[in-house]
ROSE-4610 file (N, C-alpha, C; in Angstrom, 1 decimal, always signed):
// ROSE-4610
residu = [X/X/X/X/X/X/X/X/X/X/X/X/X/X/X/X/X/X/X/X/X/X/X/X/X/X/X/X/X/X/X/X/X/X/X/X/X/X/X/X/X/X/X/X/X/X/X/X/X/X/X/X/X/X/X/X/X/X/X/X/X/X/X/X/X/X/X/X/X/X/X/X/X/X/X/X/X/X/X/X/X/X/X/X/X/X/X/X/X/X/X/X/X/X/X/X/X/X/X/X/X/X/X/X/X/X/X/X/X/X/X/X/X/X/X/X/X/X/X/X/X/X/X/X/X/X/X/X/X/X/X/X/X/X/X/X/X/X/X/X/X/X/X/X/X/X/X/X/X/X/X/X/X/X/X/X/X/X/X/X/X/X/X/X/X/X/X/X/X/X/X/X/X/X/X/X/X/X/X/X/X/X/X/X/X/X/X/X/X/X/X/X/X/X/X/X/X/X/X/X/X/X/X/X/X/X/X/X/X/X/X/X/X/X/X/X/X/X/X/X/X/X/X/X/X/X/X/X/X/X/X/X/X/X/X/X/X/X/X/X/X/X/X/X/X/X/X/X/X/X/X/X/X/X/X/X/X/X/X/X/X/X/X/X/X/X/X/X/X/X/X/X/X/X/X/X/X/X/X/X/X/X/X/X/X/X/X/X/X/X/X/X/X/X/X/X/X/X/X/X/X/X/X/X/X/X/X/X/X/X/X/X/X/X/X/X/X/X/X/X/X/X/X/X/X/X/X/X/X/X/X/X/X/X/X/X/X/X/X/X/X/X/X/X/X/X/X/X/X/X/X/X/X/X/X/X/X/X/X/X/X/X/X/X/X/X/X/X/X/X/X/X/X/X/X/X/X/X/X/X/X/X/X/X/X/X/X/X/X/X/X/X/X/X/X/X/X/X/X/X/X/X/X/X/X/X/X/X/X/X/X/X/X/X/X/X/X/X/X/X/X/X/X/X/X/X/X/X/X/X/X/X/X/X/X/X/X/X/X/X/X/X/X/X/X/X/X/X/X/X/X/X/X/X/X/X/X/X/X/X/X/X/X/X/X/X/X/X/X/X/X/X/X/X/X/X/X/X/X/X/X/X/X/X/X/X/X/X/X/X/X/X/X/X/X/X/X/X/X/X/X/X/X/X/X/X/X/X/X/X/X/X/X/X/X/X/X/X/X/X/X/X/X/X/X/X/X/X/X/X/X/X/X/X/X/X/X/X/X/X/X/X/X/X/X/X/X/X/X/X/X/X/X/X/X/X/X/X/X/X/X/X/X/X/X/X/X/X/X/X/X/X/X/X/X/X/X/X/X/X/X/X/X/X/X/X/X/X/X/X/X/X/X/X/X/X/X/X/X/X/X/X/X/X/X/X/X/X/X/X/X/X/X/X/X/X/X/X/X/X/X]
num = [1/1/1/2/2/2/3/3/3/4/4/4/5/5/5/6/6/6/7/7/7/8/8/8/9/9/9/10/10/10/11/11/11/12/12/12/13/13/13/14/14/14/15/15/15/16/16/16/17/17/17/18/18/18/19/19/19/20/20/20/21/21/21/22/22/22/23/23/23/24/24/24/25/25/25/26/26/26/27/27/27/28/28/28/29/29/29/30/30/30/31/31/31/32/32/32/33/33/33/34/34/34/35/35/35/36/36/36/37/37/37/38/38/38/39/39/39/40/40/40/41/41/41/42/42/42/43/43/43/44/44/44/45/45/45/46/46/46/47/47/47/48/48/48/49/49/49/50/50/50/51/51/51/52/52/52/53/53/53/54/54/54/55/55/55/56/56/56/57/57/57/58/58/58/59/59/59/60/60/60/61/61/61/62/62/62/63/63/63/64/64/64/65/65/65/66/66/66/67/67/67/68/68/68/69/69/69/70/70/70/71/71/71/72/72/72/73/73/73/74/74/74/75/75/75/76/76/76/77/77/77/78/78/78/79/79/79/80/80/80/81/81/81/82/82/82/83/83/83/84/84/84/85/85/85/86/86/86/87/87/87/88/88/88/89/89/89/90/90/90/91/91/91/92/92/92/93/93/93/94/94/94/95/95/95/96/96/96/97/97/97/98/98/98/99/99/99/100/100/100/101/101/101/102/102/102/103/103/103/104/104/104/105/105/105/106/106/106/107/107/107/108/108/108/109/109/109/110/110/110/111/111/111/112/112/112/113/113/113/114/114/114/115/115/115/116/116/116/117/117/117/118/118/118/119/119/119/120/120/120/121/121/121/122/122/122/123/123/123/124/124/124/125/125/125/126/126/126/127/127/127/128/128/128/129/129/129/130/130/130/131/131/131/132/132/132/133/133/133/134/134/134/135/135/135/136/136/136/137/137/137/138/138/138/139/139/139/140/140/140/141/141/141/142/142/142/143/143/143/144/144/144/145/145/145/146/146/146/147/147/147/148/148/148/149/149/149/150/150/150/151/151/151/152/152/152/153/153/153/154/154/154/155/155/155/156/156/156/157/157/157/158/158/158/159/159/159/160/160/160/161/161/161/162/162/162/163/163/163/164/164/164/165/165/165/166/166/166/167/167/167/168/168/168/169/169/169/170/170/170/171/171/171/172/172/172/173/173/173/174/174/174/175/175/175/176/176/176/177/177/177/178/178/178/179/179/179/180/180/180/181/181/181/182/182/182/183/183/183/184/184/184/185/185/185/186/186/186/187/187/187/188/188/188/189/189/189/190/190/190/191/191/191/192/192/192/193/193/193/194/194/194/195/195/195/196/196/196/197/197/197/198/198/198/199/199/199/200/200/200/201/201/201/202/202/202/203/203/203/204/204/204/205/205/205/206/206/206/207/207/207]
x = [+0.8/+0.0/+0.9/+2.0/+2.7/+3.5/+3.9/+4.5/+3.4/+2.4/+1.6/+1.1/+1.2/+0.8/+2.0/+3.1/+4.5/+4.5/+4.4/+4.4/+2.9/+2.0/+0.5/+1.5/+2.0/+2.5/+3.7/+4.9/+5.3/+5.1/+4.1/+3.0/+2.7/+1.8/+1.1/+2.1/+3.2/+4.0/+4.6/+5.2/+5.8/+4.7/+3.6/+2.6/+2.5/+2.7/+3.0/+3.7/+4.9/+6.0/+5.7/+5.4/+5.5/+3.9/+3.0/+2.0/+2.6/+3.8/+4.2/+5.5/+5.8/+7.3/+6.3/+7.1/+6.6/+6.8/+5.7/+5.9/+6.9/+7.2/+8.4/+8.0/+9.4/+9.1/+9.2/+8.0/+8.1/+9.2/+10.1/+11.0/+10.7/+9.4/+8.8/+8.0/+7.4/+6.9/+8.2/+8.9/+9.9/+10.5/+11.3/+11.1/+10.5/+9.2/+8.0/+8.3/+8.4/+8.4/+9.3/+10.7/+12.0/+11.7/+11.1/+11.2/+10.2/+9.1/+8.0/+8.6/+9.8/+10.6/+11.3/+12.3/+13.2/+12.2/+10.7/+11.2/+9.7/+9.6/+8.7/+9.9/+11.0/+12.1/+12.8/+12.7/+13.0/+12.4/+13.0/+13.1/+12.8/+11.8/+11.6/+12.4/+13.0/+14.1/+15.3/+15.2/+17.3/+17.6/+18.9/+19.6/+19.3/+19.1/+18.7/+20.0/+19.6/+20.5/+20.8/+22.1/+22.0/+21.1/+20.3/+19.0/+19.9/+19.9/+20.4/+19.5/+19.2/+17.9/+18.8/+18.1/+18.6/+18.4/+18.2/+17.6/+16.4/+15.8/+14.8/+13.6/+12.9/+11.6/+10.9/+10.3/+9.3/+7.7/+6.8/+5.4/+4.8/+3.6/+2.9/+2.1/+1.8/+0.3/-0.2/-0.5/-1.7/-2.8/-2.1/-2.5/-2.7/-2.2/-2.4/-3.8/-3.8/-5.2/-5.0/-5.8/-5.8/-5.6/-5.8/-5.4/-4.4/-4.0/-2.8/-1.7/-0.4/+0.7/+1.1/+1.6/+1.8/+3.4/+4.3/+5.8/+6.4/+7.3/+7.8/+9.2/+10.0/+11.4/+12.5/+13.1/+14.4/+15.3/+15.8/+16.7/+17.7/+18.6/+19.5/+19.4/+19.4/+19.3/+20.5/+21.1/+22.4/+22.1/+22.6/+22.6/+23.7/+24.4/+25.8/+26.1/+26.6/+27.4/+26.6/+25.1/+24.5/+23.3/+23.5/+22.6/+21.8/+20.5/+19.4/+18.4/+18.8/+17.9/+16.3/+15.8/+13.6/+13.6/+12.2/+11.0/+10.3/+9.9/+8.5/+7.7/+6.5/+5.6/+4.8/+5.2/+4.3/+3.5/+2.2/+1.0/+1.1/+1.4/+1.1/+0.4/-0.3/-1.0/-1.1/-1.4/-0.8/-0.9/-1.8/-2.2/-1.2/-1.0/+0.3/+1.5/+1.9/+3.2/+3.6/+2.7/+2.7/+2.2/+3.3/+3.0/+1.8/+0.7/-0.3/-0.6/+0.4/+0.6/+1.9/+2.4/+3.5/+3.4/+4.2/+4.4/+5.9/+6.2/+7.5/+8.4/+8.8/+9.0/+10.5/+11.0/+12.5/+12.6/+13.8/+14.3/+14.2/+15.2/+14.9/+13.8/+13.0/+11.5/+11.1/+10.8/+10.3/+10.8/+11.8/+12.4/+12.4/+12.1/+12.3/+10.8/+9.8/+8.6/+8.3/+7.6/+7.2/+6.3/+7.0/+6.5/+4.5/+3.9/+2.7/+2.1/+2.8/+1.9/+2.0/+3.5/+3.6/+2.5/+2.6/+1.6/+0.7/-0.3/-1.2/-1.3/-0.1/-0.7/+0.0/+0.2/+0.1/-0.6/-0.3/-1.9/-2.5/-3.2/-4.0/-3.9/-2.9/-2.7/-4.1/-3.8/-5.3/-6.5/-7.2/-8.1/-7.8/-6.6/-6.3/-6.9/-7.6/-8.1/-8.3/-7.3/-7.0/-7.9/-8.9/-10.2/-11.4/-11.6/-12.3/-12.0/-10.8/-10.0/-10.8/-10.1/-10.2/-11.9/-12.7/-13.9/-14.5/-14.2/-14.1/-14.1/-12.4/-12.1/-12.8/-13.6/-14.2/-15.7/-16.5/-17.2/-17.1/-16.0/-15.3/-15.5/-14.9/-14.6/-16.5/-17.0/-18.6/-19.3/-18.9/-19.3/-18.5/-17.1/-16.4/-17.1/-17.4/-17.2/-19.0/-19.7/-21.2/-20.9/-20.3/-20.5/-19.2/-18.3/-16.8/-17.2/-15.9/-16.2/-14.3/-14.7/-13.3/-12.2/-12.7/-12.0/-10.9/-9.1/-8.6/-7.7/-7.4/-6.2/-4.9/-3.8/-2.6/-1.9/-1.6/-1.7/-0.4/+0.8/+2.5/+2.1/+1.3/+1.7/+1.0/+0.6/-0.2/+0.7/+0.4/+1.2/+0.8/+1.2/+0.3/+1.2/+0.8/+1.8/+0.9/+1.3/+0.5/+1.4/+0.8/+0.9/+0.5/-0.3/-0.8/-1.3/-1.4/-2.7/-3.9/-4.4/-5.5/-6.0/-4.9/-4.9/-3.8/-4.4/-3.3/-3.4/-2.8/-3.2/-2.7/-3.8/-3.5/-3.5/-2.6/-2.3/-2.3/-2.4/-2.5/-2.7/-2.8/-2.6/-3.5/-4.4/-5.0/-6.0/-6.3/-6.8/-8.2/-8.8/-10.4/-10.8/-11.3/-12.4/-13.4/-13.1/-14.5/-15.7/-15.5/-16.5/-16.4/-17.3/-17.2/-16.8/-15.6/-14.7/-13.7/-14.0/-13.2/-11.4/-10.7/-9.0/-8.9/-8.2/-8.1/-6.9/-7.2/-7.0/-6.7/-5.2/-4.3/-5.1/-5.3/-6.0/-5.0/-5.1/-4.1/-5.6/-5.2/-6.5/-5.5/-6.6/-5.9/-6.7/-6.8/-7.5/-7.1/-7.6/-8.0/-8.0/-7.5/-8.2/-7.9/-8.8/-8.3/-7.8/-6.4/-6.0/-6.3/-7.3/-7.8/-9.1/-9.7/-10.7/-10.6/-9.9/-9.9/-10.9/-12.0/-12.6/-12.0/-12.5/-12.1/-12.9/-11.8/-12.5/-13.0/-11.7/-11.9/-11.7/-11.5/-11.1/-10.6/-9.5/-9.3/-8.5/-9.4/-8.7/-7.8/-7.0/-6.1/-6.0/-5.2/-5.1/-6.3]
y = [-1.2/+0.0/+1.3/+1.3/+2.4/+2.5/+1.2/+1.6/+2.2/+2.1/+2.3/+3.6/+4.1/+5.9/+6.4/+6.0/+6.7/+7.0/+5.7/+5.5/+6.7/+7.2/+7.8/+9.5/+9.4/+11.2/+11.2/+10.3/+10.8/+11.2/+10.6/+11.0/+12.4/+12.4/+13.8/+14.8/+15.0/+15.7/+15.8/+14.7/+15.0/+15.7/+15.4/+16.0/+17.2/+17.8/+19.3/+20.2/+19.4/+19.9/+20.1/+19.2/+19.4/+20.1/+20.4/+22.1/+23.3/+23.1/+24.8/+24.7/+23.5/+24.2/+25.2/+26.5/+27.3/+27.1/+27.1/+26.5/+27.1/+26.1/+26.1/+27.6/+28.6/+29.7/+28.9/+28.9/+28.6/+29.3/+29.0/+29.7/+31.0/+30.2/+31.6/+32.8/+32.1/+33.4/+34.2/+33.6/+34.7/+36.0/+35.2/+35.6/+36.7/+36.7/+37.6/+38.7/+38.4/+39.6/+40.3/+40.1/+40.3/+41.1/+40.5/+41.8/+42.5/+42.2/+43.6/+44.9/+44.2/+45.3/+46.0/+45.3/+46.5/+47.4/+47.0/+48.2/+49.1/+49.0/+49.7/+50.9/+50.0/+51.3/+51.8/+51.6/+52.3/+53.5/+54.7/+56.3/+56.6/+56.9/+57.4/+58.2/+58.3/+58.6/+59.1/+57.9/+57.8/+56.7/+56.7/+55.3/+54.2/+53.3/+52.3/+52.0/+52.0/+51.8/+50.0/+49.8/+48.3/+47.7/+46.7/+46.2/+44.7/+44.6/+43.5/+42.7/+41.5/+40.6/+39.9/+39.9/+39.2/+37.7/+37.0/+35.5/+35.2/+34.3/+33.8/+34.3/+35.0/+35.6/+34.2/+34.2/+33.6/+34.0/+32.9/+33.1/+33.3/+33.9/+34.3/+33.5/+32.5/+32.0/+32.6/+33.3/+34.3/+35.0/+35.2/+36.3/+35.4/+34.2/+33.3/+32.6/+32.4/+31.9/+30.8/+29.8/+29.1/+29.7/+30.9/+31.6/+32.6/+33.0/+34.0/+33.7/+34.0/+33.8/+35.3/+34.8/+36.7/+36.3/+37.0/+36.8/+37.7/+37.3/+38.8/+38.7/+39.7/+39.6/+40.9/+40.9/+42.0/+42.3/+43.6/+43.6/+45.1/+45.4/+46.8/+47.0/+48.5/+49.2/+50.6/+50.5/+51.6/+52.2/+53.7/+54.8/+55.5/+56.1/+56.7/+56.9/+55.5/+55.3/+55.1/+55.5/+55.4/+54.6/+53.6/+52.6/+52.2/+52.2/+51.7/+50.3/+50.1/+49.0/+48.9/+47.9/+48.4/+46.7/+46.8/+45.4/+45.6/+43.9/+44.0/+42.8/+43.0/+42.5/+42.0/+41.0/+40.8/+39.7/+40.3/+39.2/+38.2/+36.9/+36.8/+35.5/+35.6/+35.1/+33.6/+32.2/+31.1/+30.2/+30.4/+30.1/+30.7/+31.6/+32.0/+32.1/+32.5/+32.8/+34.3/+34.5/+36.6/+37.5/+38.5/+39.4/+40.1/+40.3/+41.0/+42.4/+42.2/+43.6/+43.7/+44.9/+45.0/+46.1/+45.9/+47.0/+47.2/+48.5/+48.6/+49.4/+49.0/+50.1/+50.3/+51.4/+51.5/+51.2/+50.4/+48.9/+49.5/+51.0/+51.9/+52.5/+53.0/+53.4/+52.3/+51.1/+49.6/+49.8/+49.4/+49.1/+50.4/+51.7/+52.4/+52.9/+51.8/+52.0/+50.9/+51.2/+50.3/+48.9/+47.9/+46.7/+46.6/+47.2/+46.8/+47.8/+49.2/+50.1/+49.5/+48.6/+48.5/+47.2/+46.3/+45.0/+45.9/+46.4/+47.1/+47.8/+48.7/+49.0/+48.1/+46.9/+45.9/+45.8/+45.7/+45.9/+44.2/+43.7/+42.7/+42.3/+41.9/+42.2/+40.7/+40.0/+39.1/+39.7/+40.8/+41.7/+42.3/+42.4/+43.0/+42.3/+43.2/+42.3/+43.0/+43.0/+44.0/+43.7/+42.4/+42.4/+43.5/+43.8/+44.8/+46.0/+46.1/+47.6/+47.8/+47.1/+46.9/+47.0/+46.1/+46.1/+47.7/+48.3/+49.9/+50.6/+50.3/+51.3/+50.8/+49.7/+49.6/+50.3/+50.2/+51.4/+52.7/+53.4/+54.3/+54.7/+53.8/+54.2/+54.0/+53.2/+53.3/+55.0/+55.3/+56.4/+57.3/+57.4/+58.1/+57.8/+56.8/+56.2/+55.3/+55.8/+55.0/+53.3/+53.6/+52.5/+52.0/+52.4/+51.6/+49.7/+49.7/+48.1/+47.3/+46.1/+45.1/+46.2/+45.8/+46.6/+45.7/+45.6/+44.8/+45.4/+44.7/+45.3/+44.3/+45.4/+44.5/+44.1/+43.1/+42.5/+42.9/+42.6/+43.5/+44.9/+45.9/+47.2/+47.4/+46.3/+46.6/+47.0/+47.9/+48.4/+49.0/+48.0/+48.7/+49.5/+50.4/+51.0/+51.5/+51.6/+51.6/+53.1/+54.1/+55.1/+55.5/+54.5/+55.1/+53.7/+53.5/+52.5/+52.2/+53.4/+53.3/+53.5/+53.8/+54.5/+53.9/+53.5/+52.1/+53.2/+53.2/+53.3/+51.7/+51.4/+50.1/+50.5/+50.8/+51.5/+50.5/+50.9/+50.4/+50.8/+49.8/+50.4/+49.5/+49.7/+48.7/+49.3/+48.6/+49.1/+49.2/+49.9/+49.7/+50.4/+50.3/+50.7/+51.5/+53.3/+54.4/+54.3/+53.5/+52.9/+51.9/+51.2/+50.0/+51.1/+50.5/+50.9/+52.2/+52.0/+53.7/+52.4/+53.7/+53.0/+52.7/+51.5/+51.3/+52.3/+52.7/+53.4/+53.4/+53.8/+53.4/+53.8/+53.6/+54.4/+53.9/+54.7/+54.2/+54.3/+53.7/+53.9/+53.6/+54.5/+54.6/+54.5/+53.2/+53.2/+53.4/+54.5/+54.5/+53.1/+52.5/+51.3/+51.9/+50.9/+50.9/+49.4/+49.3/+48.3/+47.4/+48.2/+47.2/+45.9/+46.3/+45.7/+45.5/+46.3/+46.1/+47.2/+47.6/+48.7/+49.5/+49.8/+50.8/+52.2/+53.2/+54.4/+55.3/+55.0/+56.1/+55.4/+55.8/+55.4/+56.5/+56.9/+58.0/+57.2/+57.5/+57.4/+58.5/+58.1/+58.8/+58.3/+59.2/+59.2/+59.0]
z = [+0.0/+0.0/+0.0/+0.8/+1.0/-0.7/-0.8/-2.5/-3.1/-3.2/-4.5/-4.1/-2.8/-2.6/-2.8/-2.6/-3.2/-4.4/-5.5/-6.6/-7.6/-6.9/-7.1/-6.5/-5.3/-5.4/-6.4/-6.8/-7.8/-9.1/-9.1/-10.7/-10.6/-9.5/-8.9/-9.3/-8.7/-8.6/-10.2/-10.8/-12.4/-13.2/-13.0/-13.6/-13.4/-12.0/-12.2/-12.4/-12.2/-13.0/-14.4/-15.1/-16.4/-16.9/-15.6/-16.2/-15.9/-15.0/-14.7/-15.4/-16.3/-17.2/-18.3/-18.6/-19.6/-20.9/-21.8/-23.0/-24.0/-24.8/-25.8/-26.6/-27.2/-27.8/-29.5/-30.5/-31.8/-32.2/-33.2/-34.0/-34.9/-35.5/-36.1/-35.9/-34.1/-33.5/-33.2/-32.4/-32.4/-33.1/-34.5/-35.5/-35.9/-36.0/-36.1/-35.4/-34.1/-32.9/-33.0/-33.5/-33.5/-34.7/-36.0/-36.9/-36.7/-36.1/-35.8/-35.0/-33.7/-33.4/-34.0/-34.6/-35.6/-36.5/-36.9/-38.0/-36.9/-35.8/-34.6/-34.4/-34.0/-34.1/-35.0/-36.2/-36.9/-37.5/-37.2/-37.8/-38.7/-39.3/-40.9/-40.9/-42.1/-42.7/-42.1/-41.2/-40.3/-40.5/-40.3/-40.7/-39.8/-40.1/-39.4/-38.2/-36.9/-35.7/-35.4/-35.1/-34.8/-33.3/-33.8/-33.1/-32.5/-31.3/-31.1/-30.1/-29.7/-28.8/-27.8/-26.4/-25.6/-25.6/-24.4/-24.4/-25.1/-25.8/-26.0/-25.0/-26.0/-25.5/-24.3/-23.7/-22.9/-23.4/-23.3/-23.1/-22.1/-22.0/-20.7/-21.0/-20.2/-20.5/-19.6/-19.0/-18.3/-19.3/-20.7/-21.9/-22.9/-22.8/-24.5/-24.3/-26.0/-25.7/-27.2/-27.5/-28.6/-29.4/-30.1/-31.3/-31.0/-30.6/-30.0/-28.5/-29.1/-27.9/-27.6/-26.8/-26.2/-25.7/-26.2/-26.2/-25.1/-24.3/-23.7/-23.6/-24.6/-24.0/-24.1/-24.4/-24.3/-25.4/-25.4/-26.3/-26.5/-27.4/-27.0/-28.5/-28.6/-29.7/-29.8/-30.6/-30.8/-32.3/-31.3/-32.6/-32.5/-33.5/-33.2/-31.8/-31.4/-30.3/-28.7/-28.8/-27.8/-28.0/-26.4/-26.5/-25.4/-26.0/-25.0/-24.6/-23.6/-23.8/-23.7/-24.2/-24.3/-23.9/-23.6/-23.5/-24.2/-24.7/-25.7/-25.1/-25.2/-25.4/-26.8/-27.2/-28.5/-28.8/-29.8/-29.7/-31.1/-31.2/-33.0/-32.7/-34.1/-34.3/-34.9/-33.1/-33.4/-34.5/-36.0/-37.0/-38.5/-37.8/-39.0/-38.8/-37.3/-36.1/-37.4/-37.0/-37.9/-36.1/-36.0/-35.1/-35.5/-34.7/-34.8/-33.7/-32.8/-31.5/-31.3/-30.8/-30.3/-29.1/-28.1/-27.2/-27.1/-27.0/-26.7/-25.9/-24.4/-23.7/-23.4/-23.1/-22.6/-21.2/-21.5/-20.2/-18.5/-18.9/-17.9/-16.9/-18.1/-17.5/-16.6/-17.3/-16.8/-15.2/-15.6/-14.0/-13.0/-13.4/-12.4/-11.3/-12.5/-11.6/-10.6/-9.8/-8.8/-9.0/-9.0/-9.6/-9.0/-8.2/-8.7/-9.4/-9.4/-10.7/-12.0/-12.1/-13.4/-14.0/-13.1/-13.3/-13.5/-13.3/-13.0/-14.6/-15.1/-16.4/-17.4/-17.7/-18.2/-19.3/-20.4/-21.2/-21.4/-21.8/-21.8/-23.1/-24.1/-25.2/-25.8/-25.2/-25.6/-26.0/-25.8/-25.8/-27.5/-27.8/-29.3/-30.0/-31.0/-32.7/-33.6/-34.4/-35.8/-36.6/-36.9/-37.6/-37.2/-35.8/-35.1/-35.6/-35.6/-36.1/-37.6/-38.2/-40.1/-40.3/-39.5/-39.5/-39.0/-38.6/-38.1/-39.6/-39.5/-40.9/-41.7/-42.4/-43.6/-43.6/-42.2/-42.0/-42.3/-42.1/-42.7/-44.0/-44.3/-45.9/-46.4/-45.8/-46.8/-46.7/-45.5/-45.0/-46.3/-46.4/-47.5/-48.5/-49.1/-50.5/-50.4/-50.6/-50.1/-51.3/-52.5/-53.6/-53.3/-52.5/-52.4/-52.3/-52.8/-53.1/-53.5/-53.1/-53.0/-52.0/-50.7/-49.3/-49.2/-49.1/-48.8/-47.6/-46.9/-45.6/-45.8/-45.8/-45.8/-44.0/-44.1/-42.7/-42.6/-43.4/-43.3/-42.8/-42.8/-42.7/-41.0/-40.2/-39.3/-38.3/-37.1/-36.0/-34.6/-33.9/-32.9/-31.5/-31.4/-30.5/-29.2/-28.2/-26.6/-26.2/-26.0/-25.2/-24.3/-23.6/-22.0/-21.6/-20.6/-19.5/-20.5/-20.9/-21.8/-22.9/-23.3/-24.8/-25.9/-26.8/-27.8/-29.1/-30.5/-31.9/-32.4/-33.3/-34.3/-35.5/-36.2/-37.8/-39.2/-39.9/-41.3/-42.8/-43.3/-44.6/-45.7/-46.9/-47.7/-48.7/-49.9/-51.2/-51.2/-52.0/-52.1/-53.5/-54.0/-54.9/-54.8/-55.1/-54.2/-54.8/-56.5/-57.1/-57.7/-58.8/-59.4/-60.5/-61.1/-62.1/-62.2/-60.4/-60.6/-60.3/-60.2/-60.0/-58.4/-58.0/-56.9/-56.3/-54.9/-54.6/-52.9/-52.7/-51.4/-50.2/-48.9/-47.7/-46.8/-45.6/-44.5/-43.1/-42.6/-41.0/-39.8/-38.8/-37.3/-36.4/-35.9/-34.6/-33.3/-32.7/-30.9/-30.5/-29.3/-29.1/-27.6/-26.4/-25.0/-24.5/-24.9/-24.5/-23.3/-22.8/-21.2/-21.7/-22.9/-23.5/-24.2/-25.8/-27.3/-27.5/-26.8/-27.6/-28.3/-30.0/-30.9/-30.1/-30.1/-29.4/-30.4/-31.6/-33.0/-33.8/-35.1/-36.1/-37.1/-38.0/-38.7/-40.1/-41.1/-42.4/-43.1/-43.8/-44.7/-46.2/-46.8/-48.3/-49.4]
């Protein structure tokens, strides 16, 4: 009897071990997150600064969900001779391992605030959905264009960047048609979002 309750807690126990190891980083999520950073930081029209990545991002499963991983990790950035380090947070999408959010803060700031404000403004990046957004801006454009027709969104130009606790923009770019036979025709959109929910707050078209 005593063997076989020994034998029953070391199961118990391997078994939990192996729910609280954190899951493996995919190659190509990473990937993804890595280049959604470089070009987050890159400067319209400055020279591109050397981007360099720390250890292998980690997953949060606190934020993942069957269709989306949420990545978090580190990295240093140099521009004529001065260099900073940032954190990211990024969301992609487990069906394509394509970045679909990014957050991106300097390493410094992070650490200089008080670890429960910072948990605290956290964004909930699971809550993000760039169809919501897109589905926004195509409202938009009917409003511009009442006969617009063949709406497409380019999923490469998406961007999302977090400036407050409550306040996100998710950017983009994609073609449409203001009529049947007119010339298709470039637009860019910008959504408000409140990263605590995903609510679109605004929306604003261009071009």
């Amino acid at each position: 009897m005593l063997s076989v309750l020994a034998g029953s807690l070391l199961l118990a126990l391997s078994a939990r071990a192996q729910v609280a190891k954190p899951p493996a980083v995919n190659a190509e999520a990473r990937a993804a997150c890595e280049g959604a950073a470089r070009k987050a930081l890159a400067e319209p029209g400055a020279k591109s600064g050397e981007v360099t990545f720390g250890p292998a991002p980690t997953v949060q499963p606190r934020l993942a969900s069957d269709d989306q991983l949420v990545l978090h990790g580190e990295g240093r950035r140099r521009d004529s001779g001065a260099a900073r380090s940032f954190i990211y947070s990024c969301t992609v999408d487990a069906r394509t391992s394509e970045a679909v959010g990014l957050v991106l803060r300097d390493a410094a700031t992070a650490t200089a605030q008080a670890a429960p404000p910072r948990m605290a403004s956290e964004p909930d990046l699971s809550h993000l959905s760039p169809t919501t957004c897109e589905s926004s801006a195509a409202e938009a454009l009917k409003q511009r264009w009442p006969r617009v027709a063949q709406i497409s969104f380019d999923r490469a130009t998406r961007r999302f960047v977090q400036k407050s606790a409550n306040r996100a923009d998710l950017q983009g770019q994609g073609q449409a048609l203001p009529a049947p036979g007119a010339p298709s025709t470039h637009f860019g959109f910008d959504c408000e979002i409140d990263p605590r929910d995903g609510r679109v707050l605004s929306t604003r078209l261009s071009g």
